[in-house]
ROTORDREN-298139 format. One record per residue (C-alpha): residue in one letter; residue number from 0; x, y, z. Coordinates in steps of 0.2 Angstrom, whole numbers, plus 5000, padded with zeros to 4 digits. Layout:
BEGIN
@tormar: A drenza: NUM X: X Y: Y Z: Z
...
END
This chain:
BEGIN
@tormar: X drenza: 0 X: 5000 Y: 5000 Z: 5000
@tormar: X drenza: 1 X: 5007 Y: 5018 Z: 4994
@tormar: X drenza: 2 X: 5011 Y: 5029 Z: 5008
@tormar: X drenza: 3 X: 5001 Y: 5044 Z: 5009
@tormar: X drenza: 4 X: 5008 Y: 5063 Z: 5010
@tormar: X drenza: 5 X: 5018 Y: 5067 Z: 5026
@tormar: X drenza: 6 X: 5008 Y: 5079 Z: 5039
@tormar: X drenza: 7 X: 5018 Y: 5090 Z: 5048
@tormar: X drenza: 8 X: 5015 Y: 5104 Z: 5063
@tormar: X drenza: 9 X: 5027 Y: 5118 Z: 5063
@tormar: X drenza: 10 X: 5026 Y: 5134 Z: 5076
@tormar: X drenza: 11 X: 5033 Y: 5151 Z: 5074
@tormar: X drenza: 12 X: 5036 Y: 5161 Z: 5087
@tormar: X drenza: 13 X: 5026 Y: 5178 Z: 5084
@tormar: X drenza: 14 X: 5031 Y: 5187 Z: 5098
@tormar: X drenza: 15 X: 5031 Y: 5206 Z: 5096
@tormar: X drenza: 16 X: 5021 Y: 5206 Z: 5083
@tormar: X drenza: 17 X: 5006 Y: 5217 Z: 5079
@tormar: X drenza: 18 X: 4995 Y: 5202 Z: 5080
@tormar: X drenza: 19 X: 4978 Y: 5212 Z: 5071
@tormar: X drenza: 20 X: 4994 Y: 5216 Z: 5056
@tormar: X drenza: 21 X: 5000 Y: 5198 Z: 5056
@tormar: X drenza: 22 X: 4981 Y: 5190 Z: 5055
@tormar: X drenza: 23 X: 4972 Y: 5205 Z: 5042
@tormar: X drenza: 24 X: 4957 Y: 5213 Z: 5045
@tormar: X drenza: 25 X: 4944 Y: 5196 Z: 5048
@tormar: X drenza: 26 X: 4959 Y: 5184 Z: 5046
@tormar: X drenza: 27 X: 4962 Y: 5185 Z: 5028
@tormar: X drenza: 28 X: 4980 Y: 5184 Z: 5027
@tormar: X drenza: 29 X: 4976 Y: 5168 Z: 5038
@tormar: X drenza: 30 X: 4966 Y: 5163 Z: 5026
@tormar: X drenza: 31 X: 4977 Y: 5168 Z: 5011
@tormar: X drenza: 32 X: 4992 Y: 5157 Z: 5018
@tormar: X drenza: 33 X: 4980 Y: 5143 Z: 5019
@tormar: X drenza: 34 X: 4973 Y: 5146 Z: 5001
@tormar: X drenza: 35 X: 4992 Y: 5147 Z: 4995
@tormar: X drenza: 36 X: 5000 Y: 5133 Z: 5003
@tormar: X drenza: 37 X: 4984 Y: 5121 Z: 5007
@tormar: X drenza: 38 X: 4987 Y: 5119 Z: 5025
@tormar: X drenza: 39 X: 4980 Y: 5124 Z: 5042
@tormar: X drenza: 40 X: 4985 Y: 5141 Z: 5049
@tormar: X drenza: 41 X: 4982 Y: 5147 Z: 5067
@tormar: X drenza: 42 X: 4988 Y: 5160 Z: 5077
@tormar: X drenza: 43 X: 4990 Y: 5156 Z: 5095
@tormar: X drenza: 44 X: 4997 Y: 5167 Z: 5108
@tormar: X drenza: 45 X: 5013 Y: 5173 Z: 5102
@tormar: X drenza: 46 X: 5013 Y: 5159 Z: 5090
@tormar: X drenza: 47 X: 5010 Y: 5155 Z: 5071
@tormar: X drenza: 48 X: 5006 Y: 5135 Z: 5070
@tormar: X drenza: 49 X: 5006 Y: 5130 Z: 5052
@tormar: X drenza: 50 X: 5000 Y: 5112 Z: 5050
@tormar: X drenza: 51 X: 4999 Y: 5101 Z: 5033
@tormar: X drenza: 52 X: 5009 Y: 5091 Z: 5019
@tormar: X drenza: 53 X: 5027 Y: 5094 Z: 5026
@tormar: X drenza: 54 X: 5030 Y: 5103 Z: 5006
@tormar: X drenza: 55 X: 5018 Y: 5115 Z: 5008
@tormar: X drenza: 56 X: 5025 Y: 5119 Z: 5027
@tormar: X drenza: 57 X: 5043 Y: 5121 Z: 5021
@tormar: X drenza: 58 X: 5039 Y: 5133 Z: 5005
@tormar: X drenza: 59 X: 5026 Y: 5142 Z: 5020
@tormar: X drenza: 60 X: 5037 Y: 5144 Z: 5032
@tormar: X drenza: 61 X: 5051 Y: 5161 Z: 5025
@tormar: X drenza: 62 X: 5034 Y: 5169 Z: 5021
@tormar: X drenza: 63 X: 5026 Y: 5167 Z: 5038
@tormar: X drenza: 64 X: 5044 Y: 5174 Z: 5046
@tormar: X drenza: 65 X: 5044 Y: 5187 Z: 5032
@tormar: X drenza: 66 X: 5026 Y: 5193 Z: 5040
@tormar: X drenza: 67 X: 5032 Y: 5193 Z: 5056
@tormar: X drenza: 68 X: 5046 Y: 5204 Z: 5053
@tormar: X drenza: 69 X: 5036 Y: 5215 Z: 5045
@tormar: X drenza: 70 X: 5021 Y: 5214 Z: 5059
@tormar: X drenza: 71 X: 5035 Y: 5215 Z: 5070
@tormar: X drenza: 72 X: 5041 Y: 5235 Z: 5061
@tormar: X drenza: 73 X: 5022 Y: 5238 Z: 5059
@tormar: X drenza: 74 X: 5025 Y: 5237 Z: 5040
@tormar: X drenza: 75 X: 5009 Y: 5236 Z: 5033
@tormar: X drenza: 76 X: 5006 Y: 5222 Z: 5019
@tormar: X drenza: 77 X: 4989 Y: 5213 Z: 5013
@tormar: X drenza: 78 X: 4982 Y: 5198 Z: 5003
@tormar: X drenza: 79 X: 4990 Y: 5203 Z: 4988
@tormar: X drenza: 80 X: 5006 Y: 5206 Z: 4995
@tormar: X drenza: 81 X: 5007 Y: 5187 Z: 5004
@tormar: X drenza: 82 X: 5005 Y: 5181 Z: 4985
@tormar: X drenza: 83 X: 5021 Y: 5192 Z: 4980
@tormar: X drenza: 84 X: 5028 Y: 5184 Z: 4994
@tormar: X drenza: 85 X: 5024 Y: 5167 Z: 4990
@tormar: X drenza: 86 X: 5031 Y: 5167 Z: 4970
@tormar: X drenza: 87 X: 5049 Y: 5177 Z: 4977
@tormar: X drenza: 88 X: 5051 Y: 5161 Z: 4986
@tormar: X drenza: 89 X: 5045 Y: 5150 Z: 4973
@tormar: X drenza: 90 X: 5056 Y: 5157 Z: 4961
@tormar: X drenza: 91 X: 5071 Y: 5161 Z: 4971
@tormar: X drenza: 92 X: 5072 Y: 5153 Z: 4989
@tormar: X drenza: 93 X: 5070 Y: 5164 Z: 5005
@tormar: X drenza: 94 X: 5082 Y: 5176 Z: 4996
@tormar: X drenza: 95 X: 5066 Y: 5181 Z: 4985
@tormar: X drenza: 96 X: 5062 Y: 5191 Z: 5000
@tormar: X drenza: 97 X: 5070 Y: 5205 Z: 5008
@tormar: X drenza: 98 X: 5075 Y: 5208 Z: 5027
@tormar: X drenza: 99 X: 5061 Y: 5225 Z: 5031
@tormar: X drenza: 100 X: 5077 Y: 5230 Z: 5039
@tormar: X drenza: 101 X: 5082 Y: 5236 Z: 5023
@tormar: X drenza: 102 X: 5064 Y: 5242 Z: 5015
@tormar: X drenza: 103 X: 5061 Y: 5260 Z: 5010
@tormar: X drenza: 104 X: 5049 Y: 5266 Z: 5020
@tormar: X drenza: 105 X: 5043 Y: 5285 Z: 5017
@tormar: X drenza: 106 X: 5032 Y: 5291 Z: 5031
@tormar: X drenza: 107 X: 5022 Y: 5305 Z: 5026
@tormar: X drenza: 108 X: 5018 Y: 5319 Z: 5039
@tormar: X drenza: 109 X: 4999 Y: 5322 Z: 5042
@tormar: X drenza: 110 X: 4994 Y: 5304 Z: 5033
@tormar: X drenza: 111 X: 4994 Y: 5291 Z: 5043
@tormar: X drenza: 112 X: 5001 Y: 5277 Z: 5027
@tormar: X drenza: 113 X: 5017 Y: 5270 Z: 5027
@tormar: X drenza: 114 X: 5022 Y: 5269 Z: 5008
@tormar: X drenza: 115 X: 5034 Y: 5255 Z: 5006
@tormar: X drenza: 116 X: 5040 Y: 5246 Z: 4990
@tormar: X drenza: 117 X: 5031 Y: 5230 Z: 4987
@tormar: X drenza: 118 X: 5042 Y: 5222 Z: 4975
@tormar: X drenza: 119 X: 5061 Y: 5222 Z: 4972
@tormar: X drenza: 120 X: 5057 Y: 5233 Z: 4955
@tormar: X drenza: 121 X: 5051 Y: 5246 Z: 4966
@tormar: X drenza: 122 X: 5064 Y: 5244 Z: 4976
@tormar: X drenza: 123 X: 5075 Y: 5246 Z: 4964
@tormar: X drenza: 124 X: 5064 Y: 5261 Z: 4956
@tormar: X drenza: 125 X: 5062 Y: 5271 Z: 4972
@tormar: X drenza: 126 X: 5082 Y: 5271 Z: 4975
@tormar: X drenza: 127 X: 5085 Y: 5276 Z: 4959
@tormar: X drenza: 128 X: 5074 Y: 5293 Z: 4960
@tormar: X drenza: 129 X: 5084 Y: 5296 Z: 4979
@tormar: X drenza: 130 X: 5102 Y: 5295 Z: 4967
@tormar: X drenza: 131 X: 5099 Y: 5302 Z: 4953
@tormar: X drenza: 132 X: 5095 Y: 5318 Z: 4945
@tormar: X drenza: 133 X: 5084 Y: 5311 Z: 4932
@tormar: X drenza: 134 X: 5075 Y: 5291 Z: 4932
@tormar: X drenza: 135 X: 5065 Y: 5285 Z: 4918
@tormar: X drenza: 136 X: 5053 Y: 5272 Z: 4924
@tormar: X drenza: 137 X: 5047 Y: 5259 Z: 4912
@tormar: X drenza: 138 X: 5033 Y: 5248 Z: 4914
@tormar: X drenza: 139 X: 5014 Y: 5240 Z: 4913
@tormar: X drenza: 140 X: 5000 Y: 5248 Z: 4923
@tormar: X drenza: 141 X: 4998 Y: 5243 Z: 4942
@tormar: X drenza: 142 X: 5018 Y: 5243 Z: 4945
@tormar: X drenza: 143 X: 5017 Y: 5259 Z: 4954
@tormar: X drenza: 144 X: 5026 Y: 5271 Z: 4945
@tormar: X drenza: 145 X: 5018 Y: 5287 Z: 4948
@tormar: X drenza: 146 X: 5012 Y: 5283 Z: 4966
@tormar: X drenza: 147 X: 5029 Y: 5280 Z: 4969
@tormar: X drenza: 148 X: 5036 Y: 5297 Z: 4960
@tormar: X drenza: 149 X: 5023 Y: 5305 Z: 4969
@tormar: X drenza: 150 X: 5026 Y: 5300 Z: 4985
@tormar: X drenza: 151 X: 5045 Y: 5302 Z: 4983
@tormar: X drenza: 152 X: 5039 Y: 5320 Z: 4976
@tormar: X drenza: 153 X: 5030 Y: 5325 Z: 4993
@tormar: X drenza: 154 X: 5043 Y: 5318 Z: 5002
@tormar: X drenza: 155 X: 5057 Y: 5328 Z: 4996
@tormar: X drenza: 156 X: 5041 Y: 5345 Z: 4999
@tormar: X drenza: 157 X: 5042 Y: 5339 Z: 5018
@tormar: X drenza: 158 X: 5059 Y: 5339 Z: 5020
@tormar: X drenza: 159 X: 5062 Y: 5355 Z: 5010
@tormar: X drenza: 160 X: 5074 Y: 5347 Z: 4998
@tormar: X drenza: 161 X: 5063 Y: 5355 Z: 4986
@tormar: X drenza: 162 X: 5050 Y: 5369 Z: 4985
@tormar: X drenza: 163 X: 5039 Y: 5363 Z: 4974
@tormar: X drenza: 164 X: 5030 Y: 5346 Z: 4964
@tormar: X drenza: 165 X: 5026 Y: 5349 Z: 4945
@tormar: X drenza: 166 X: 5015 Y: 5336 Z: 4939
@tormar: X drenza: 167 X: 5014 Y: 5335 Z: 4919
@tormar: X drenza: 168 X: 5003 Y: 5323 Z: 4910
@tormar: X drenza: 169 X: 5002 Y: 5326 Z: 4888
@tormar: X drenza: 170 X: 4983 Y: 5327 Z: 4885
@tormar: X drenza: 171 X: 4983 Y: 5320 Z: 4866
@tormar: X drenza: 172 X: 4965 Y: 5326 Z: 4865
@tormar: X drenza: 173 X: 4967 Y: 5340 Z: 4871
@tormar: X drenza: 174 X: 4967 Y: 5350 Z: 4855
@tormar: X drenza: 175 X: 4954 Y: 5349 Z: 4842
@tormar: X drenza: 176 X: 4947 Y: 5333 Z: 4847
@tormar: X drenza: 177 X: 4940 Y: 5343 Z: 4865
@tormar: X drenza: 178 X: 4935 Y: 5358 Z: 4860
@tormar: X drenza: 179 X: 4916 Y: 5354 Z: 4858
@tormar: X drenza: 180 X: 4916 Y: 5349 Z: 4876
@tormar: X drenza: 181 X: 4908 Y: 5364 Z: 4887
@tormar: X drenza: 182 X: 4919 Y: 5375 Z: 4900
@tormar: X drenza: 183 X: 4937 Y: 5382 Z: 4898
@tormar: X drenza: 184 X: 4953 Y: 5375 Z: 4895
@tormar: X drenza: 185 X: 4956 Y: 5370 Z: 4914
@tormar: X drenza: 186 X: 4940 Y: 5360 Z: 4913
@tormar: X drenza: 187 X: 4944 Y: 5349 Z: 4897
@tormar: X drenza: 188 X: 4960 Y: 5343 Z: 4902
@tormar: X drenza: 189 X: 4956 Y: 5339 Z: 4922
@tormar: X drenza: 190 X: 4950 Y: 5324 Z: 4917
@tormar: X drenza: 191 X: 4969 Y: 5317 Z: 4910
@tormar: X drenza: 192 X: 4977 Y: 5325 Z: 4926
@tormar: X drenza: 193 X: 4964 Y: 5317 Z: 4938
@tormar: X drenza: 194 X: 4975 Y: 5303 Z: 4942
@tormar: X drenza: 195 X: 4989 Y: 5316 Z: 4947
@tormar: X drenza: 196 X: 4975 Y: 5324 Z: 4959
@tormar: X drenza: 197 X: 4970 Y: 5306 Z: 4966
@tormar: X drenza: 198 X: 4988 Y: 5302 Z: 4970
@tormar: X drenza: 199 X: 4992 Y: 5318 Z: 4980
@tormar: X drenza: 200 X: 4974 Y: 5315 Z: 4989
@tormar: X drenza: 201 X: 4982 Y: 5298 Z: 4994
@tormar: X drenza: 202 X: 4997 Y: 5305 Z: 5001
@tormar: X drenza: 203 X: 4992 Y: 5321 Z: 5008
@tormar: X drenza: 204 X: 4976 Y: 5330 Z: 5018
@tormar: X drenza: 205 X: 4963 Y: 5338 Z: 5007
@tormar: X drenza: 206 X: 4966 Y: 5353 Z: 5013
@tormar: X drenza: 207 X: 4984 Y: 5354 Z: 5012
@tormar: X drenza: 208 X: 4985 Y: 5350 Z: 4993
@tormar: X drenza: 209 X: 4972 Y: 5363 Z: 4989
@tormar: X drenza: 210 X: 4981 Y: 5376 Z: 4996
@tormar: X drenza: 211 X: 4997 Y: 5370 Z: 4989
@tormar: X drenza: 212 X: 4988 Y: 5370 Z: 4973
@tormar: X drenza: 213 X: 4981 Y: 5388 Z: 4976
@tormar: X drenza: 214 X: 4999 Y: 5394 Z: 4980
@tormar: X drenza: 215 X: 5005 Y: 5384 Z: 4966
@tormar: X drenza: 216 X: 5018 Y: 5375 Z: 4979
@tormar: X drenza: 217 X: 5013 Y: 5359 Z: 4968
@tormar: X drenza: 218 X: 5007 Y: 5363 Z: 4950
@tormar: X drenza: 219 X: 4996 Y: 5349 Z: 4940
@tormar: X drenza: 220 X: 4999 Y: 5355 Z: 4921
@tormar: X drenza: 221 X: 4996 Y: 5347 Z: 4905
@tormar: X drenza: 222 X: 5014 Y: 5346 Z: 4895
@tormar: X drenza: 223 X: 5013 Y: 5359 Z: 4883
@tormar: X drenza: 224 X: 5012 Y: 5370 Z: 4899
@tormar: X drenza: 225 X: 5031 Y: 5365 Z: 4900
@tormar: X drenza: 226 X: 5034 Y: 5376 Z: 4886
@tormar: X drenza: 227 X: 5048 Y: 5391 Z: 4886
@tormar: X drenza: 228 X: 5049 Y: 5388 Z: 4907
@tormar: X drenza: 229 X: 5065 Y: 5383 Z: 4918
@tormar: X drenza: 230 X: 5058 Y: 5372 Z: 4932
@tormar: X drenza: 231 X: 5071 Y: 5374 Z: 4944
@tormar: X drenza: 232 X: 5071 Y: 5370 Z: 4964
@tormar: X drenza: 233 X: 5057 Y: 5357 Z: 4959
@tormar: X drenza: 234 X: 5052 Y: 5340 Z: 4958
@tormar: X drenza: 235 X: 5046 Y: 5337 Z: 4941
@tormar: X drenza: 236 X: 5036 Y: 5322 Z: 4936
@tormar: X drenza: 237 X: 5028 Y: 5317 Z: 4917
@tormar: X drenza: 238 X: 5019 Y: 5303 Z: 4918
@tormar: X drenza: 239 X: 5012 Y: 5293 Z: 4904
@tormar: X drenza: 240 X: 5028 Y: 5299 Z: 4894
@tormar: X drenza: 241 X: 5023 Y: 5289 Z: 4880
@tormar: X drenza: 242 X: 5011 Y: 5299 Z: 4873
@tormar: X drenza: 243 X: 5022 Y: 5313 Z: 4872
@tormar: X drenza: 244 X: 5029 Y: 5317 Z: 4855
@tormar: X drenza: 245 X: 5047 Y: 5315 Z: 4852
@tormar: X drenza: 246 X: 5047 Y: 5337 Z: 4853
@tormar: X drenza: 247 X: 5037 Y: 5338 Z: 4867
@tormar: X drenza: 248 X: 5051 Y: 5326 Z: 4876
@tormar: X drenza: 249 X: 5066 Y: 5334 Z: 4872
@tormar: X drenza: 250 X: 5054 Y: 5352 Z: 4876
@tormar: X drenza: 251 X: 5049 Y: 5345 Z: 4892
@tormar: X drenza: 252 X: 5069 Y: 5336 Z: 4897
@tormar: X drenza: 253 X: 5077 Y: 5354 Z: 4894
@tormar: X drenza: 254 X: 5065 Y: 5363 Z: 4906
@tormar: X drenza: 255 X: 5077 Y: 5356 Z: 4920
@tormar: X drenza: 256 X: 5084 Y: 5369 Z: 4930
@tormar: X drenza: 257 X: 5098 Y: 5371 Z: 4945
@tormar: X drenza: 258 X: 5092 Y: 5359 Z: 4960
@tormar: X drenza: 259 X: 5080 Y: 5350 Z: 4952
@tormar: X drenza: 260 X: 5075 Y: 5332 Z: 4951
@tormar: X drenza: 261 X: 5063 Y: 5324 Z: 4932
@tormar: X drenza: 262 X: 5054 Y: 5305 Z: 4934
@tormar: X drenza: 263 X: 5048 Y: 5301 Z: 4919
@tormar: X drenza: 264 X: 5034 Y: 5287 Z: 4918
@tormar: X drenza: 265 X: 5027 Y: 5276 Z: 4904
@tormar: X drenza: 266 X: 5021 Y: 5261 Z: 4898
@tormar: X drenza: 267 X: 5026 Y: 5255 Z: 4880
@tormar: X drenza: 268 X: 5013 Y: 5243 Z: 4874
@tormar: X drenza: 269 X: 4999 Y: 5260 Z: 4880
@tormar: X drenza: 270 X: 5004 Y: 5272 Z: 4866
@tormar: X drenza: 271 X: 4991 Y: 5281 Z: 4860
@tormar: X drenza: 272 X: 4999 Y: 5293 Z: 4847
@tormar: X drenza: 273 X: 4993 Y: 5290 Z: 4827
@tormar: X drenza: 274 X: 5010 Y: 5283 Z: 4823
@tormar: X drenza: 275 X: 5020 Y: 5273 Z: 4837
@tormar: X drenza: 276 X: 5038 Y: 5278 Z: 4833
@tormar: X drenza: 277 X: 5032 Y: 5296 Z: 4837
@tormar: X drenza: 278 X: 5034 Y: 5294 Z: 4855
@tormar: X drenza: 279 X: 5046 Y: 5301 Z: 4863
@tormar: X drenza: 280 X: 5047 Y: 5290 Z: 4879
@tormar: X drenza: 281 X: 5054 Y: 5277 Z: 4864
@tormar: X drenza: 282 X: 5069 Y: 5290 Z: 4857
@tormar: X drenza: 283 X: 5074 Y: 5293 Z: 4876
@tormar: X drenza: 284 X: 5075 Y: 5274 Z: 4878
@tormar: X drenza: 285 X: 5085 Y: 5272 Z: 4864
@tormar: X drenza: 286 X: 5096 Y: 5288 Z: 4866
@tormar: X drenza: 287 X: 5099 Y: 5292 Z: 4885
@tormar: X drenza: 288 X: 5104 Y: 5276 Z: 4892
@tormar: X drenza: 289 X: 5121 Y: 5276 Z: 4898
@tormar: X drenza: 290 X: 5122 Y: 5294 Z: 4902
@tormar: X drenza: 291 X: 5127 Y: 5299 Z: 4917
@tormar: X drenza: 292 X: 5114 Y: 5302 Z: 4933
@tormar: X drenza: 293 X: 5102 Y: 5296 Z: 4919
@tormar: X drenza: 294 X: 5094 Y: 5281 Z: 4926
@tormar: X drenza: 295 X: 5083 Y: 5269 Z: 4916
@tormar: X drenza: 296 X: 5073 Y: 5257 Z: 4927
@tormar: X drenza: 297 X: 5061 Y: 5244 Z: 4921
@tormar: X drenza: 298 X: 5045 Y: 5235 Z: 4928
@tormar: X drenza: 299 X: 5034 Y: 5220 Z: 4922
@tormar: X drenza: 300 X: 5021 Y: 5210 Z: 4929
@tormar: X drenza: 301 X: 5030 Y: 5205 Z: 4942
@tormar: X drenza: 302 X: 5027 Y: 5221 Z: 4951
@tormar: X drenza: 303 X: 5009 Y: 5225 Z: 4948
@tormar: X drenza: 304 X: 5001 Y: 5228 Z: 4964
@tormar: X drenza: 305 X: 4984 Y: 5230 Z: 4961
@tormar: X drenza: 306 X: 4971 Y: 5217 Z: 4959
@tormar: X drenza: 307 X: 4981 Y: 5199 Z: 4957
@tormar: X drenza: 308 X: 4971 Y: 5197 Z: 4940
@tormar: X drenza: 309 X: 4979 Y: 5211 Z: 4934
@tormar: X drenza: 310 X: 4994 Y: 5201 Z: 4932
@tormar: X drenza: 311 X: 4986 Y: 5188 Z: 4925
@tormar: X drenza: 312 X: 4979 Y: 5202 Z: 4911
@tormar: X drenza: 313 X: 4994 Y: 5210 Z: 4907
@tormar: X drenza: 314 X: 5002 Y: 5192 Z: 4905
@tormar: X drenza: 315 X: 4988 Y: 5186 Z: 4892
@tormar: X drenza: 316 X: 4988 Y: 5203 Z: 4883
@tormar: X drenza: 317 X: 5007 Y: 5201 Z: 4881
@tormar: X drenza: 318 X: 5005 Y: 5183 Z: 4875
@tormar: X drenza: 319 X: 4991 Y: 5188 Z: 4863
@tormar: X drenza: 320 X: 5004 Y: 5203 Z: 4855
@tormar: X drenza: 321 X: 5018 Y: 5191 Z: 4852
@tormar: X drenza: 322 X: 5007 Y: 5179 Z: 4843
@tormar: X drenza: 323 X: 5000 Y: 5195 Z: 4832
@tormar: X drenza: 324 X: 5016 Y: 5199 Z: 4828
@tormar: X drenza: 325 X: 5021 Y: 5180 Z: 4823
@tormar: X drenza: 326 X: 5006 Y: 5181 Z: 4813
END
C-alpha cells in the first residue's frame, strides 16, 4: 500500500508582533496562507502554527517569518502582498524576499500610510529617483510608477529638499478633438490629470493639497504648459511619457533647472499617438541610456500591485501581441 503525504505541525514564534497586522482585518492573510500553501493556519498566543503536507510547510514557512518581521516593524502588507511573497520564494528561495530591515519606508507627515516598496522593481525604482537627478521608469500599469514618483515628490516638499511638485501629463486630445466639450481649457483637460489629483489625495490632507495647489507649491499642468519655462528647485514628474511626442520630450527634458530632480513614467505597449515611433518615451529609451545620473529602470508583471488578475491580464495581453506579431 502507497504511503500517503507526510503531515507535519510547525510553530513560529510571533512574539512582538502586531497580531491584528499579522492575522488582516477578519483573518484574511490567515486565510490567504491557507489558500496558497493548502494547510491549516492558526495563530495562538505569540505563535503561528502551520499544519499540513510537510512541502507546503517548508515553502510556507520564509513567508510566515517574512510577515512577522514585517508585523514586528508595523510594516503594513495585505492579501495581495502574501501572494508576492509566496512566487519570490518559489522562484528564488527565501532570498526572494527581503529583510524589512532594509525596505524603504517614506512616512508622510499628516497621513497616517506608510508607503513601502512592494516588489524588488520598486525597490530598485524608488532608489533610483533618491540617486539620481533624472529616472525613467518603464513599465505596465499597476507597477506603481507614479504613486511612487509621487510620494518620493512630497517627500522631498516635507523635507524642504525642494520647493515645489510639478506634475505633467500630455493630453493627446486635448486640441481639436476637445473643443466641443463645454467649459474652459482647465476644465477639458482635468479629466487626463485626475490621476495626478487622486495620488496627491492619497498621500496628503485635502486641505493641504488645495492650498498647495492655490499657491502653486505643487502645479498639476498638461505638458505643453512646459513650454519656454525653467523648472528649477522642483520635483518634476511626466507621467504617461509615451504619449508625448518626440518634441514635446526633448521640450519638456530641457526645462530642468539648478536643484531640480525629472521622473519620467510610461508604459510602451499604452501608446496612443497616430504613429507609434512618434513617442518620445521610445527616442529617450533608445538615446539616453548610459548617460550619466540618467537612470533607466524597468518594471513588468511582476510588480503590479493592484488586483492579482491584473497580472494575470497583462500576462495574456502580452502573450496575445507576440502571437499577432508572429502572425
Amino acid at each position: 500500500m502507497a504511503n500517503g503525504p507526510t503531515l507535519v505541525e510547525h510553530r513560529l514564534d510571533a512574539e512582538g508582533a502586531d497580531p491584528l497586522m499579522l492575522a488582516g482585518v477578519n483573518d484574511r492573510n490567515v486565510q490567504e496562507l491557507g489558500r496558497l500553501f493548502g494547510l491549516r493556519v492558526v495563530l495562538r498566543g505569540d505563535h503561528v502554527i502551520l499544519s499540513g503536507e510537510i512541502e507546503g510547510v517548508e515553502r510556507a514557512v520564509p513567508v510566515v517569518q517574512h510577515m512577522i518581521e514585517l508585523a514586528r516593524m508595523r510594516a503594513p502588507f495585505d492579501t495581495d502582498d502574501i501572494a508576492r511573497f509566496s512566487e519570490g520564494v518559489d522562484a528564488l528561495g527565501p532570498s526572494g524576499l527581503v529583510s524589512p530591515s532594509g525596505e524603504i519606508r517614506i512616512a508622510l507627515p499628516g497621513s497616517r500610510r506608510v508607503i513601502v516598496p512592494k516588489s524588488d522593481g520598486q525597490r530598485v525604482y524608488v532608489s533610483a529617483i533618491a540617486e539620481h537627478d533624472i529616472v525613467i521608469g518603464i513599465g505596465p500599469a499597476g507597477t506603481g510608477k507614479t504613486y511612487l514618483a509621487v510620494a518620493c515628490a512630497v517627500d522631498a516638499l516635507y523635507k524642504r529638499r525642494v520647493r515645489r511638485i510639478i506634475l505633467a501629463r500630455p493630453a493627446v486630445e486635448a486640441g481639436e478633438n476637445l473643443g466641443f466639450l463645454p467649459g474652459d481649457l482647465k476644465e477639458k483637460v482635468d479629466p487626463y490629470l485626475r490621476p495626478l489629483y487622486d495620488a496627491l489625495e492619497d498621500m496628503m490632507p485635502h486641505d493641504r493639497v488645495r492650498k498647495a495647489l492655490e499657491d502653486t507649491t505643487i502645479e498639476i499642468a498638461p505638458l505643453a504648459y512646459m513650454r519656454g519655462r525653467t523648472l528649477s528647485d522642483a520635483f518634476v514628474i511626466l507621467d504617461e511619457a509615451q504619449n508625448a511626442t518626440r518634441s514635446q520630450m526633448k521640450m519638456f527634458l530641457t526645462r530642468l533647472g539648478p536643484s531640480s530632480r525629472v521622473v519620467i513614467t510610461g508604459d510602451k505597449t499604452q501608446i496612443d499617438l497616430p504613429r507609434r515611433e512618434d513617442s518620445g518615451l521610445l527616442e529617450v529609451e533608445a538615446i539616453l541610456s548610459g548617460i550619466e545620473g540618467i537612470s533607466m529602470i524597468y518594471l513588468d508583471e511582476k510588480d503590479v500591485i493592484r488586483h492579482r488578475l491584473v497580472k494575470d491580464i497583462i500576462r495574456a495581453y502580452s502573450k496575445a501581441g507576440e502571437e499577432e506579431s508572429k502572425a
